[in-house]
C-alpha positions as CSV (number, residue, x, y, z in Angstrom):
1,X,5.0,24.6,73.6
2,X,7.1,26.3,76.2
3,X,9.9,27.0,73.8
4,X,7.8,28.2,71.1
5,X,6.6,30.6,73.6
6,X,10.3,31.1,74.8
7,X,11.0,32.1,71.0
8,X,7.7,34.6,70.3
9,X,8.8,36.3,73.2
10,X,12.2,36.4,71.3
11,X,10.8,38.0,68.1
12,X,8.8,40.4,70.3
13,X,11.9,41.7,72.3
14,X,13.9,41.8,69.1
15,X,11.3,43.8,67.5
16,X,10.8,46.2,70.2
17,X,14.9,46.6,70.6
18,X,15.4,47.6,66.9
19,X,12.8,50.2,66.7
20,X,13.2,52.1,69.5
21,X,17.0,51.7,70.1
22,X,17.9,54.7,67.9
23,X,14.2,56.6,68.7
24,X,14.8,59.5,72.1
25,X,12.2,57.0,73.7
26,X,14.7,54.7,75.3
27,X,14.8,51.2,74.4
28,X,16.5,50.1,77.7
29,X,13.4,51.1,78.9
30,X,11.0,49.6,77.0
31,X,12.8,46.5,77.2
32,X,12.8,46.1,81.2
33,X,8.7,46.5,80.7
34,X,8.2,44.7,78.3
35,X,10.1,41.8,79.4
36,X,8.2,42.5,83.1
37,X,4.9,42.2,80.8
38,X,6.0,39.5,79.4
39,X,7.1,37.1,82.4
40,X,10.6,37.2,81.1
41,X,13.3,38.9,83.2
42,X,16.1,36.8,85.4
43,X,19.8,36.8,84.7
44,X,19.1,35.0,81.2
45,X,17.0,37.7,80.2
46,X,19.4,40.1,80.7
47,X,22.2,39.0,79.0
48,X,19.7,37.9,76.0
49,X,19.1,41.6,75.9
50,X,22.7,42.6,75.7
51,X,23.0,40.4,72.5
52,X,20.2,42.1,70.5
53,X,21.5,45.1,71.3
54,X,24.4,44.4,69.3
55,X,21.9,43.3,66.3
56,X,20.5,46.9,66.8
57,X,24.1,48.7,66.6
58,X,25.1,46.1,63.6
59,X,22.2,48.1,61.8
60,X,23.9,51.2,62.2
61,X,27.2,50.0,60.8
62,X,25.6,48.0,57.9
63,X,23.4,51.2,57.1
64,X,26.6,53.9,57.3
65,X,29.3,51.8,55.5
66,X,30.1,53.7,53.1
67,X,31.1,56.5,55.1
68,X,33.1,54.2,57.8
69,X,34.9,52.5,55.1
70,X,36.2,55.6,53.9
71,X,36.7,57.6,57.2
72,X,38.8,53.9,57.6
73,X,40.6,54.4,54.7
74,X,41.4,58.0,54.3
75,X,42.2,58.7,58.3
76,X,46.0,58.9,57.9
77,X,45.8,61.7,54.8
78,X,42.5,63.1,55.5
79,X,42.5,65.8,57.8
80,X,38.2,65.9,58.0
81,X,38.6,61.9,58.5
82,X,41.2,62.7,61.2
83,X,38.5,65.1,63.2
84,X,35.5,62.7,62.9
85,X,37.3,59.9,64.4
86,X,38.9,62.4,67.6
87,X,35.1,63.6,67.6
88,X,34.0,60.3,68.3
89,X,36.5,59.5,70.7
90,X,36.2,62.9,72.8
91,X,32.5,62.2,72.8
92,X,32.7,58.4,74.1
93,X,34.6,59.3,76.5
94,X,32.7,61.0,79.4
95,X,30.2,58.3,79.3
96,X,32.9,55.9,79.3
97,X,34.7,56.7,82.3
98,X,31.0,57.0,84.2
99,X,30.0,53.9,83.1
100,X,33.3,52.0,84.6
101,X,32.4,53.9,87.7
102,X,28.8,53.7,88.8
103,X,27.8,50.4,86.6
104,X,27.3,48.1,89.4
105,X,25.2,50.7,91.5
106,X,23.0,51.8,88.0
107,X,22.3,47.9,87.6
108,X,21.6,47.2,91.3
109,X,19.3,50.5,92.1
110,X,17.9,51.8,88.9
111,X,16.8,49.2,86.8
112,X,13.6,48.9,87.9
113,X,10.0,49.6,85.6
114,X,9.4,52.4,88.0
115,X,12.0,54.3,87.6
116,X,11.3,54.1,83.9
117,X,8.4,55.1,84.2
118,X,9.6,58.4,85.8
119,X,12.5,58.4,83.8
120,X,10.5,58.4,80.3
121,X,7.7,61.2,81.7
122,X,10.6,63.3,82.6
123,X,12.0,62.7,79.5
124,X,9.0,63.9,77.4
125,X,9.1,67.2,79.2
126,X,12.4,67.7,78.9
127,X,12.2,67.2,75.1
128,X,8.6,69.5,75.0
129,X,11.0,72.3,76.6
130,X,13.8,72.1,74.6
131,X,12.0,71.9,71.0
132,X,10.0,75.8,72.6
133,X,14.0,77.6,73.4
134,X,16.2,75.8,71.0
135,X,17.5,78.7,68.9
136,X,18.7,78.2,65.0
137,X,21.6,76.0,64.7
138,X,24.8,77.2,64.0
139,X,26.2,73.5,62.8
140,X,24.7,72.0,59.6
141,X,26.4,68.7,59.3
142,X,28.6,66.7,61.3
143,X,31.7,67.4,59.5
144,X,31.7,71.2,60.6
145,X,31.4,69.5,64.8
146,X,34.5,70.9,66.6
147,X,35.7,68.8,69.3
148,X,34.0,71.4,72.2
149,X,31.2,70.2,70.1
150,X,31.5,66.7,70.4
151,X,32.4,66.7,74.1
152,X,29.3,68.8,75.3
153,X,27.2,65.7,73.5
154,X,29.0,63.2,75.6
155,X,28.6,64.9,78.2
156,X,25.0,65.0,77.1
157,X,24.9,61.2,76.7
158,X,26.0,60.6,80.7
159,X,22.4,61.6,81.3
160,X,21.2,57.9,79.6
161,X,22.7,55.7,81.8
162,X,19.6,56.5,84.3
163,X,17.4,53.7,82.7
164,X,14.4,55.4,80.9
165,X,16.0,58.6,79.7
166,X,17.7,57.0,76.2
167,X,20.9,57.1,74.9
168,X,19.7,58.1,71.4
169,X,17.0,61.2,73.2
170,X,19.7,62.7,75.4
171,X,22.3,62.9,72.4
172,X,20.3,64.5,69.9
173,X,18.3,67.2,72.4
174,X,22.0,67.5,73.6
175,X,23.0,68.3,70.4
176,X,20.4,70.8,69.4
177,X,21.1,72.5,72.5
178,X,24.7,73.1,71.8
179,X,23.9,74.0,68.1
180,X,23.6,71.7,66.1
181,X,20.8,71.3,63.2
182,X,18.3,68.1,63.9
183,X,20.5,66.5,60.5
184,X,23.7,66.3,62.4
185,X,22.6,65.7,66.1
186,X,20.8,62.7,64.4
187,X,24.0,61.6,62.8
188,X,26.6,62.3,64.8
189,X,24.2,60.3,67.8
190,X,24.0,57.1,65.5
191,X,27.9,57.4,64.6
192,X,28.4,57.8,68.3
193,X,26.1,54.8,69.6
194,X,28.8,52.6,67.7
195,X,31.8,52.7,70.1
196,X,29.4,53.6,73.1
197,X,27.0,50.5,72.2
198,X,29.8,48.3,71.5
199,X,31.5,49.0,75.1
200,X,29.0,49.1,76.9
201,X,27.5,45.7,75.4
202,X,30.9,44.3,75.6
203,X,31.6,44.9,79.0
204,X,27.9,43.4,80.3
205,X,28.5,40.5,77.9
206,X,32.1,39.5,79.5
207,X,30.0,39.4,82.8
208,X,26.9,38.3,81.9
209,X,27.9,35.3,79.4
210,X,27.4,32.8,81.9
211,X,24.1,33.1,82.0
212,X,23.4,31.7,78.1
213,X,23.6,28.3,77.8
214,X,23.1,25.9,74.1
215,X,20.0,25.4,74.1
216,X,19.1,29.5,74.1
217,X,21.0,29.8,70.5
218,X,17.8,29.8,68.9
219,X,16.0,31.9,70.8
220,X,18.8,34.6,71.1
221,X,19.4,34.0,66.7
222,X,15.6,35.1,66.6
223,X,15.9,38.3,68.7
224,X,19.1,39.2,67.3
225,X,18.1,39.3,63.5
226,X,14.8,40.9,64.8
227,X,16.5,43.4,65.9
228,X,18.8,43.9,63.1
229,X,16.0,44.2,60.5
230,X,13.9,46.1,62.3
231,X,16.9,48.7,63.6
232,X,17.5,49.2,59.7
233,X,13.8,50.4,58.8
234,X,13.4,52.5,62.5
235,X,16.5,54.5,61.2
236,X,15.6,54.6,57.6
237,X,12.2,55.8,58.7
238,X,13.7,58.2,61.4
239,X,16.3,60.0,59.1
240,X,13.0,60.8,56.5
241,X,11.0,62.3,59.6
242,X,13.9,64.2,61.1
243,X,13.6,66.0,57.9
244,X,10.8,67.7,58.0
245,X,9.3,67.3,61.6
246,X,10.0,67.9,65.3
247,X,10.7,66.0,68.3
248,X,7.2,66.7,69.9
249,X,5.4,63.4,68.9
250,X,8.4,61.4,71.1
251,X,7.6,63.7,73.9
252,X,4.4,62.9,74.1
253,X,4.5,59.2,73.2
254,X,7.2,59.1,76.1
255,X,5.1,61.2,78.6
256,X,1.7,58.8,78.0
257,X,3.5,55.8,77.6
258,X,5.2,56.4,81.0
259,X,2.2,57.6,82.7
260,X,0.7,54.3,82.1
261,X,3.5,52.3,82.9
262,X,3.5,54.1,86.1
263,X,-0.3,53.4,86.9
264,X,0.1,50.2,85.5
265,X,3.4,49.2,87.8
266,X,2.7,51.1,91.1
267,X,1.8,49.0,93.7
């Protein structure tokens, strides 16, 4: 009975992971509440939910193949390949140079369900704000991004390593500041969660590891293909509503969701 419960609490996690991983309405954050709600946080927790992370960003790289494999391929005679790949790498690295400095502070201070709470009401107004002054955009797709481009997102992106603010949320309101249309700040976030996710996972993994043992296989098999699958629909789904909607209905969803994670946490 208790590992059945050990493995619905799996599927839950998994589920939750892959849908709102890629959403602005922070995963890491729903994550630390959820797994508060649902009695399951400790050291195993957390490096369970480094590995479905990676099911998540797997989802990405299954779903954009097409154009990896040939950005791959053509780098070394394709000039356009050559500037999405720098693009990438400019954008990484602000973020990655942060995250090597103030990772063990962020993990020991931040990562709390009340400071997600905050951090997802904040959020919400932030995105309410920017969808009233953002002007038209001035870049289409993600192929036309100059590298001043790509670094002002990265920059953009340092602002989701406070828990509750997401990854995904301060990339593409990043982006739509600095010009881009809601196509390409959509895109160019999901190409960039690739090299950030897979650092960032990485790095907790090597120093987390320890904390999985052979008898959590299952468990972590079922949140990691939850997450997988459920990433893959999230995005499909997200990509159709970027199309022909706004940001607003995260905003608010983040600004009620938090206020009741707030009432529900303070004590």
């Amino acid at each position: 009975m208790e590992a059945m419960a050990a493995y619905a609490k799996a599927l839950v996690l998994g589920l939750l992971e892959g849908i709102t991983e890629f959403l602005p309405v922070s995963s890491t954050g729903h994550l630390i509440l959820g797994g508060d709600l649902l009695h399951f946080t400790g050291d195993t927790a957390k490096a369970f939910e480094i590995i479905i992370q990676l099911g998540a960003i797997l989802a990405v790289v299954w779903l954009y193949r097409e154009r990896l494999l040939r950005v791959a391929l053509a780098w070394p005679h394709d000039p356009a390949s050559r500037r999405f790949i720098l693009n990438l790498v400019i954008a990484f690295i602000p973020s990655g140079v942060m995250g090597l400095a103030l990772y063990s502070l962020i993990k020991r201070y931040l990562f709390s369900p009340l400071t997600v709470a905050m951090a997802l009401i904040v959020g919400g107004a932030a995105i309410l704000v920017i969808e009233r002054v953002v002007k038209a955009p001035r870049i289409r797709s993600v192929d036309e991004m100059r590298w001043q481009d790509a670094l002002k997102v990265g920059c953009c992106q340092v602002l989701a390593m406070f828990p509750g603010t997401s990854r995904s949320g301060a990339t593409i309101m990043g982006g739509l500041v600095f010009g881009l249309s809601r196509q390409a700040a959509t895109e160019f976030s999901f190409f960039l969660a690739i090299p950030t996710m897979f650092a960032a996972t990485g790095y907790d993994l090597l120093k987390n590891i320890h904390e999985l043992h052979q008898h959590d296989l299952l468990m972590i098999a079922i949140g990691f293909v939850a997450a997988f699958f459920s990433a893959v629909l999230a995005v499909k789904a997200f990509i159709r509503f970027v199309g022909t909607h706004s940001f607003a209905a995260f905003a608010w969803y983040r600004i009620v969701f938090g206020a009741i994670a707030l009432a529900y946490f303070w004590h």
